[in-house]
C-alpha positions as CSV (number, residue, x, y, z in Angstrom):
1,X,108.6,94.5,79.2
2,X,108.3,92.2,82.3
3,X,111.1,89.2,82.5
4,X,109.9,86.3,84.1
5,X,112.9,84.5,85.3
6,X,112.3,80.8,86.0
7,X,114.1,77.5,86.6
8,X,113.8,73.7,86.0
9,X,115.7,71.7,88.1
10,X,116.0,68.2,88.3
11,X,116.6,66.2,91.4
12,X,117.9,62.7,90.4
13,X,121.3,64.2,87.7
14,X,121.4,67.8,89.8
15,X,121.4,69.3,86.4
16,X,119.7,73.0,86.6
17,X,118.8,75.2,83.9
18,X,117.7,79.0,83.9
19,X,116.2,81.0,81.3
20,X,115.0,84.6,80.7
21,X,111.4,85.0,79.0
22,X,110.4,88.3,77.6
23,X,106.5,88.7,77.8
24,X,104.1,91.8,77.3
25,X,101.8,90.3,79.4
26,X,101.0,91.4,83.4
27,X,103.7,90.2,86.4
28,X,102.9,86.6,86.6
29,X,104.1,84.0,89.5
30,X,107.0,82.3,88.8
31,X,106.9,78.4,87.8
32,X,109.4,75.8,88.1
33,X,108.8,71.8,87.7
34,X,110.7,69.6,90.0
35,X,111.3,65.9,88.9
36,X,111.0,63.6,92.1
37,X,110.4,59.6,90.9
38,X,109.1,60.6,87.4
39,X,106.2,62.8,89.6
40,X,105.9,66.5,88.4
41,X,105.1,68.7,90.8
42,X,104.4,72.5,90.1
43,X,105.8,75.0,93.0
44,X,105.3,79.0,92.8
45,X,108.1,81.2,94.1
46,X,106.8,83.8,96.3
47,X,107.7,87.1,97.3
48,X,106.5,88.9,100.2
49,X,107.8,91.3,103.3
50,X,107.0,91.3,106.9
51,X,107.4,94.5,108.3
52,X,107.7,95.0,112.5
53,X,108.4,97.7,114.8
54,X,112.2,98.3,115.9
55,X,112.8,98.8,119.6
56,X,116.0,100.0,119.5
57,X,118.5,101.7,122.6
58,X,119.2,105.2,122.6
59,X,123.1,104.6,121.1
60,X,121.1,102.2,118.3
61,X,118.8,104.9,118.0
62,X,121.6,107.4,117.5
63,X,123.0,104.7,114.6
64,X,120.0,104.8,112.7
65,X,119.9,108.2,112.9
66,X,123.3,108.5,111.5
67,X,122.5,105.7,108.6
68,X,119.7,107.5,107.7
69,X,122.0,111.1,107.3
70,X,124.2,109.2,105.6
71,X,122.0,108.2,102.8
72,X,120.4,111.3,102.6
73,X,124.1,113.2,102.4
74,X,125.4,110.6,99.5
75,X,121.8,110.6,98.0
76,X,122.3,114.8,97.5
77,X,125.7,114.6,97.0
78,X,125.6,112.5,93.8
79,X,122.5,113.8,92.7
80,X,124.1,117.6,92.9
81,X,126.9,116.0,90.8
82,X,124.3,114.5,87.7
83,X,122.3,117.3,87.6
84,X,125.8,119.5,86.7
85,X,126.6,117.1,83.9
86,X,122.5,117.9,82.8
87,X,123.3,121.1,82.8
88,X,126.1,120.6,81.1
89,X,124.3,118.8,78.4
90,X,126.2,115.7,79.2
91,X,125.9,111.8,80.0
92,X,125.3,111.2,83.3
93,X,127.0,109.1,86.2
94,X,126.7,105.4,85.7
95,X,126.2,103.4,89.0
96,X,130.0,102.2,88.6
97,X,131.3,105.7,88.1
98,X,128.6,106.6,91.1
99,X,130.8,104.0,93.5
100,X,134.1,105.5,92.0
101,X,132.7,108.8,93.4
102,X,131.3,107.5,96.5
103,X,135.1,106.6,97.7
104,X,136.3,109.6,96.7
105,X,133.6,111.1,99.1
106,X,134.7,108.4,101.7
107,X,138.1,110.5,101.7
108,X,136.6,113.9,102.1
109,X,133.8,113.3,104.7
110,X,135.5,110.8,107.2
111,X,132.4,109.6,109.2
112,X,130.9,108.3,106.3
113,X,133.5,105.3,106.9
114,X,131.2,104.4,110.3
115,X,128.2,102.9,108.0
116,X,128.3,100.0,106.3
117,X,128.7,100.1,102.9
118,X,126.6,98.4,100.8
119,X,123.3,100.5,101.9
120,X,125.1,103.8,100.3
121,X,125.6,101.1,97.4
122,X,121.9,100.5,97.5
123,X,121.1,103.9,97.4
124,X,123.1,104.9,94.8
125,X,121.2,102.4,93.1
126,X,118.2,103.4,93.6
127,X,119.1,107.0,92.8
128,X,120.7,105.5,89.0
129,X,117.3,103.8,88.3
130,X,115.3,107.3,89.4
131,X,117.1,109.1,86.7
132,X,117.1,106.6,83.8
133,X,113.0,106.2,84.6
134,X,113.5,110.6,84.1
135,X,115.7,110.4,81.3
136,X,113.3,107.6,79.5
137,X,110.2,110.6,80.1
138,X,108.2,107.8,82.4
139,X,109.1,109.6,85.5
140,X,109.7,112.9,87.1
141,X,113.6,113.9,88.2
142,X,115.0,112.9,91.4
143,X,114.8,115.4,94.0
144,X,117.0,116.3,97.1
145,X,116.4,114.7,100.2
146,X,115.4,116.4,103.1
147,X,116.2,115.6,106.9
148,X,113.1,114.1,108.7
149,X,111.6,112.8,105.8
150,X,111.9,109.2,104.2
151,X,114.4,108.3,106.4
152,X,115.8,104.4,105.1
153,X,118.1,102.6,104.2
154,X,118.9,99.0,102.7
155,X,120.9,95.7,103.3
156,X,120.8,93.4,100.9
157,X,122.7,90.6,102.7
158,X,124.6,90.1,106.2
159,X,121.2,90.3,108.3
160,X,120.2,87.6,111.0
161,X,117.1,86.7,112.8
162,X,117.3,85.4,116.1
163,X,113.9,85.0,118.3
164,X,112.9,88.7,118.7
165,X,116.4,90.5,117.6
166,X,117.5,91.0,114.4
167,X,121.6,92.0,113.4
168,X,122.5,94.6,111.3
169,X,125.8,95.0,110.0
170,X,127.4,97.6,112.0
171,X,124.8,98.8,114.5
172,X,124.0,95.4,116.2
173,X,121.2,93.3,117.5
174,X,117.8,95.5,117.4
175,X,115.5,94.4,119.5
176,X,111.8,94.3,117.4
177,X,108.3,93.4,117.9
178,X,108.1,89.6,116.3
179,X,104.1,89.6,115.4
180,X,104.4,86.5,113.5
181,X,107.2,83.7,112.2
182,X,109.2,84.7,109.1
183,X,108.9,82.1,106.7
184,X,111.2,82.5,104.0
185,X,114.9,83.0,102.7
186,X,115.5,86.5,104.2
187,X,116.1,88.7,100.0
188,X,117.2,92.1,101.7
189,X,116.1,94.4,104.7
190,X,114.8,97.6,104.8
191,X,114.9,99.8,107.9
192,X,112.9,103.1,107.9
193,X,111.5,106.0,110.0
194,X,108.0,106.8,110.5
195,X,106.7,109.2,112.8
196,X,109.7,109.3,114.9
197,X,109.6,105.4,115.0
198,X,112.0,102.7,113.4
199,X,110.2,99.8,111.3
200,X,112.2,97.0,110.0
201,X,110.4,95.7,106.4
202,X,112.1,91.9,105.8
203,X,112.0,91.0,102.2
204,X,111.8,86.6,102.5
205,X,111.3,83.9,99.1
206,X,109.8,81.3,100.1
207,X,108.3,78.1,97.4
208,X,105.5,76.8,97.9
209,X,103.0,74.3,95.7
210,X,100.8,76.1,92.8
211,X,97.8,77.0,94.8
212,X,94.3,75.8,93.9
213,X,91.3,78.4,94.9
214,X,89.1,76.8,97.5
215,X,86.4,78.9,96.3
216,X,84.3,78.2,92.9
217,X,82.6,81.8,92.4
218,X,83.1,85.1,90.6
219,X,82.0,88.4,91.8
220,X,82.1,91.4,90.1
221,X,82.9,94.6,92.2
222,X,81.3,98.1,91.8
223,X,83.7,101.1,93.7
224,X,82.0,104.3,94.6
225,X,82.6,107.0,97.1
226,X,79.1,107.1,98.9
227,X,79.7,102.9,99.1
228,X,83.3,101.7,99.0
229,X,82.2,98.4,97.2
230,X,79.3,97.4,96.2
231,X,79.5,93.3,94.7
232,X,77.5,91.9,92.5
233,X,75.5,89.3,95.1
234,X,74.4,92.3,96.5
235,X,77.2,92.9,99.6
236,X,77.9,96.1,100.4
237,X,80.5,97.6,102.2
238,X,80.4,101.3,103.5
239,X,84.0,103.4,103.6
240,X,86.2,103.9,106.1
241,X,86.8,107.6,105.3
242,X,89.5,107.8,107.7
243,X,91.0,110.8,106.3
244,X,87.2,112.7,106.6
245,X,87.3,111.8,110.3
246,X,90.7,113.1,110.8
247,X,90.6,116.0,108.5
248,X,89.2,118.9,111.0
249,X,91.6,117.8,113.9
250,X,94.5,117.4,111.2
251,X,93.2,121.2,110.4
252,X,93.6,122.5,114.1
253,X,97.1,120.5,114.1
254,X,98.3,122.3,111.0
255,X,96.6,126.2,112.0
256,X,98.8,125.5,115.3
257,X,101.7,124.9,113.8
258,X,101.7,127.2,111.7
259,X,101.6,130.2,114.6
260,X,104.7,128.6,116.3
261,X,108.9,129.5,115.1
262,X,110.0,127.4,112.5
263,X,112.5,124.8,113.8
264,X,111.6,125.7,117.7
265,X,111.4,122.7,120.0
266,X,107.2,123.3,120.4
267,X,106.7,124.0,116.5
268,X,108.8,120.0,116.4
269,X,106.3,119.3,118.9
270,X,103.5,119.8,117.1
271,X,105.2,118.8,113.4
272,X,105.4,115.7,115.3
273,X,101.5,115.4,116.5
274,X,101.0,115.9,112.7
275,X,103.0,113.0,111.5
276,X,101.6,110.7,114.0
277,X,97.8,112.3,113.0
278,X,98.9,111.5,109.2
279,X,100.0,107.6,110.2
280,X,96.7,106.5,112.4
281,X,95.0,107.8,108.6
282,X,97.3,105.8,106.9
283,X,96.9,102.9,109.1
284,X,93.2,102.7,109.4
285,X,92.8,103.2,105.7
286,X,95.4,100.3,105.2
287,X,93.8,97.8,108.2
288,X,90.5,98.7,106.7
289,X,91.9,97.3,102.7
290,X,93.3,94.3,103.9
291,X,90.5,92.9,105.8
292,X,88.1,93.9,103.2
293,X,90.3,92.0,100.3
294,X,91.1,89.0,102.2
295,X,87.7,88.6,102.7
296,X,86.7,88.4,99.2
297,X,89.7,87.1,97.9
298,X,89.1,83.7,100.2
299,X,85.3,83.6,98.7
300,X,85.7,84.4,95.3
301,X,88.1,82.6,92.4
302,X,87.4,84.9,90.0
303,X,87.2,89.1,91.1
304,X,86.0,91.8,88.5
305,X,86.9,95.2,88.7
306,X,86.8,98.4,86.7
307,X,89.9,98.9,85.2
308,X,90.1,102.9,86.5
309,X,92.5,105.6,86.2
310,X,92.8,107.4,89.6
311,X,95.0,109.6,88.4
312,X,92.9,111.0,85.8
313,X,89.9,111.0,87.6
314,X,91.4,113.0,90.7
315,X,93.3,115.9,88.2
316,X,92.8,119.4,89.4
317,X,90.0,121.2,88.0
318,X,91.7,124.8,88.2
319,X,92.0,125.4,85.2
320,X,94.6,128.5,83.8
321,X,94.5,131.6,84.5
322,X,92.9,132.7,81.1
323,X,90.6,130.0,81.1
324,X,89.7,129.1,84.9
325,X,87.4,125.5,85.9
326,X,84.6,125.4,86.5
327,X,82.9,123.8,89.7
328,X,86.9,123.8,91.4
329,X,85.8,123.4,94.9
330,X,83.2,120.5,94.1
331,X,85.3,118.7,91.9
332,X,88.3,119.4,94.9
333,X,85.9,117.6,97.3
334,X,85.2,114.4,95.1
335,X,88.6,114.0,94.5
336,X,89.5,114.4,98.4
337,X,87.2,111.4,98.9
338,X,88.1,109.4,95.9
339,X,91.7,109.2,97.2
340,X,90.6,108.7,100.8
341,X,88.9,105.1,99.9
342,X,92.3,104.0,98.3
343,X,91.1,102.1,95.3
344,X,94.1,101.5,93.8
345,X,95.2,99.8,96.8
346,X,92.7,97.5,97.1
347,X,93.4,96.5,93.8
348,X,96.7,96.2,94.3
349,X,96.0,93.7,97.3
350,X,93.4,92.1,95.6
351,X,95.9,91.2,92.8
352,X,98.6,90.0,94.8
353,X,96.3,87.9,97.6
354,X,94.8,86.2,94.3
355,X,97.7,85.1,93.1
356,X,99.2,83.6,95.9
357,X,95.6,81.8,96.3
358,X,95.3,80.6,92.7
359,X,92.7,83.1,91.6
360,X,92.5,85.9,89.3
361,X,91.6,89.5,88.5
362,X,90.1,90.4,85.2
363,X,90.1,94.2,85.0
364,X,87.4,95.7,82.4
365,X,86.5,98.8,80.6
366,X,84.2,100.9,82.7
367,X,82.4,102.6,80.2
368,X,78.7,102.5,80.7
369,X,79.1,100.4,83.4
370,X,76.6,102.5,85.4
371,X,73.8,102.9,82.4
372,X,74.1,99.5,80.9
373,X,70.6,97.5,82.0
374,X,72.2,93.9,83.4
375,X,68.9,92.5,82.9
376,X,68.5,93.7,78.7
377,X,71.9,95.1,78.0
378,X,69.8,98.4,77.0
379,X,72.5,102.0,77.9
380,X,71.2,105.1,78.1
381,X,72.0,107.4,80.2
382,X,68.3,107.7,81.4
383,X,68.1,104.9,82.7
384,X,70.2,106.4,85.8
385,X,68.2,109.3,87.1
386,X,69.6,109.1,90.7
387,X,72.9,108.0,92.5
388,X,71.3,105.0,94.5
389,X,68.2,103.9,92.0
390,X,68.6,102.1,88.5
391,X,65.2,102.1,86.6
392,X,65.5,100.6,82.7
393,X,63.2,102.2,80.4
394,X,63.7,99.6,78.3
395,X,62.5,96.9,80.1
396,X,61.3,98.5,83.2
397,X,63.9,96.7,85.6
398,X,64.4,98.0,88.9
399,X,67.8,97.4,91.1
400,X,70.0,99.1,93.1
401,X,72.5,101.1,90.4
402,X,75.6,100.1,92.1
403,X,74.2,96.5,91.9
404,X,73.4,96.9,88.6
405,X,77.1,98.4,87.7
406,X,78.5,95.2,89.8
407,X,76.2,92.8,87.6
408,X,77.9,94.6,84.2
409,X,81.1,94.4,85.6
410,X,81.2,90.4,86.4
411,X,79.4,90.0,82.6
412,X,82.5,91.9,81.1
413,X,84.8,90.1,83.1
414,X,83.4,86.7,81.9
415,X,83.5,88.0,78.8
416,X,87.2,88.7,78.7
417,X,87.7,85.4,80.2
418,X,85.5,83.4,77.6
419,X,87.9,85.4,74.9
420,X,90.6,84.3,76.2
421,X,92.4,87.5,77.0
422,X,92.6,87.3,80.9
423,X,96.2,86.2,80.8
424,X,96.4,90.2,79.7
425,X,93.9,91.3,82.0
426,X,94.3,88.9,85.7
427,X,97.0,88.3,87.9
């Protein structure tokens, strides 16, 4: 179930109503109607973060530090005290008893009174929504924190923005890199360690008018490995690969590291190199998604993709000991490179840039995408001999097969919009 939460307010008797919709259908932008002079004018609430670099003083740098411990300590703490009552075959903690036990804590460990509150508050949250997810089967269970890694923590209120310093409760003004304006009723901040470096992720709401696409065109898009995406105009746009370029310097890092004492300062050295290897991936893959998926969101009104499960396509092939795979280190390969192109994060984008635009994504079945003639609608599996070369034998039409697949893919989409099932199937 999603709840879409919306409002109507009217301006001239200040009379507001709220209600609660329960809907099967995909996360969908939130509409109110405001009532100016009998005009009707339809505005979207938006959500969206801007995340910048902290640049914080070494006694700020030593607060985050100990906010971030903090979290982790409570994090453990609580979840050592849930899994007991598992174990004991009994209901867990609720998020009030959680708090109850949290000041209790307060009392034993006295320099947990130096944070703020409210972020072990959030966590606790967060932690009480990780185990109902494990306890509804959707999720795995919660595991201990560990120092050095996901270092955060939450405010959900009492945060200021002022020119290039932001306040948080009980550390101070933070001096950070201000790339752009924050436009936008600041929701709740999130401060978090990557690399050895502090990043500040401000969650804003902001209304604005229901968009109207500039653009009048629909392109459907084809997602390989040897081509990132292929569109159905005939674009094509090669991959990034940034983990492949990485991977046999990441390699060297790793052998290294591995020949130095555990926990020495050089063996930190060099867990460090890592990291920063692992982020410039991250990053280039990322940089690489967003300018890619602006660019066809602003040109397109209507995207079509493949509606593919990554997950199941990148399983390991191993096998079991009494019945091994077959092909392990090939299929290993493919599925390095199909998780190194990110195509669930382009989608993701995708989805989100449309909406805000006024455009859509219709998702489609892929099967026989790649064997389907887009000329005849003839499938067989013949008619794909090679990876780049589509030849019907049908109707003797020759294209490019990830063409071809791009062509199918905008005719599905069309179709599911002519049905009338892309509320189901867009954002």
């Amino acid at each position: 179930m999603y709840a879409i939460i919306f409002s109507i307010e009217f301006f001239q008797c200040g009379f507001e109503v709220t209600c609660k919709l329960e809907t099967q259908c995909r996360p969908s932008p939130i509409l109110f109607v405001s009532r100016i002079d009998q005009l009707y004018t339809i505005h979207m609430i938006v959500l969206s973060a801007y995340r910048f670099r902290l640049e914080p003083n070494g006694q700020q740098n030593d607060r985050l530090s100990q906010f971030a411990g903090c979290m982790r300590l409570v994090w453990n703490k609580n979840l050592e005290l849930q899994k007991g009552q598992l174990d004991q075959k009994k209901k867990v903690f609720s998020y009030a008893e959680s708090c109850k036990a949290l000041t209790q804590l307060k009392r034993e460990i006295s320099f947990l009174k130096d944070v703020h509150s409210q972020p072990l508050q959030q966590i606790l949250k967060d932690q009480d929504l990780a185990l109902k997810n494990f306890l509804a089967g959707s999720k795995s269970m919660p595991r201990f924190k560990k120092k050095g890694r996901h270092d955060s923590f939450r405010f959900p209120q009492g945060v200021k923005v002022d020119q290039k310093k932001i306040y948080l409760p009980k550390i101070g003004w933070v001096k950070f890199r201000k790339s752009r304006e924050i436009e936008g009723t600041i929701k709740n901040v999130t401060v978090s360690r990557t690399a050895g470096k502090w990043h500040v992720s401000i969650q804003v709401e902001r209304e604005i008018e229901e968009p109207k696409h500039q653009s009048v065109f629909a392109v459907g898009i084809d997602l390989g490995v040897a081509l990132f995406a292929t569109l159905s105009d005939g674009q094509v746009f090669m991959p990034v690969d940034s983990f492949k370029v990485c991977r046999k310097k990441l390699a060297k890092q790793q052998s290294s590291l591995a020949r130095k004492v555990k926990g020495s300062e050089n063996w930190k050295k060099q867990k460090s190199a890592i990291q920063k290897t692992h982020v410039k991936i991250a990053n280039k893959r990322k940089d690489y998604l967003h300018k890619l998926s602006t660019k066809i969101s602003k040109s397109h009104v209507v995207i079509c993709l493949e509606d593919l499960k990554v997950q199941n396509m990148t399983r390991s092939a191993k096998g079991t000991q009494d019945k091994p795979g077959k092909n392990v280190a090939a299929k290993s390969g493919l599925n390095r490179s199909i998780l190194d192109q990110g195509w669930y994060e382009f989608k993701r984008q995708l989805m989100y840039k449309q909406a805000w635009r006024g455009g859509h994504v219709v998702l489609v079945d892929p099967k026989y995408s790649s064997q389907k003639c887009s000329n005849c609608g003839f499938t067989s599996a013949e008619n794909r001999r090679t990876q780049a070369n589509f030849n019907c034998i049908g109707c003797n039409y020759v294209s490019n097969a990830d063409v071809n697949a791009a062509k199918n893919i905008l005719a599905a989409g069309r179709a599911v919009i002519a049905c009338g099932d892309i509320g189901q199937d867009a954002a």
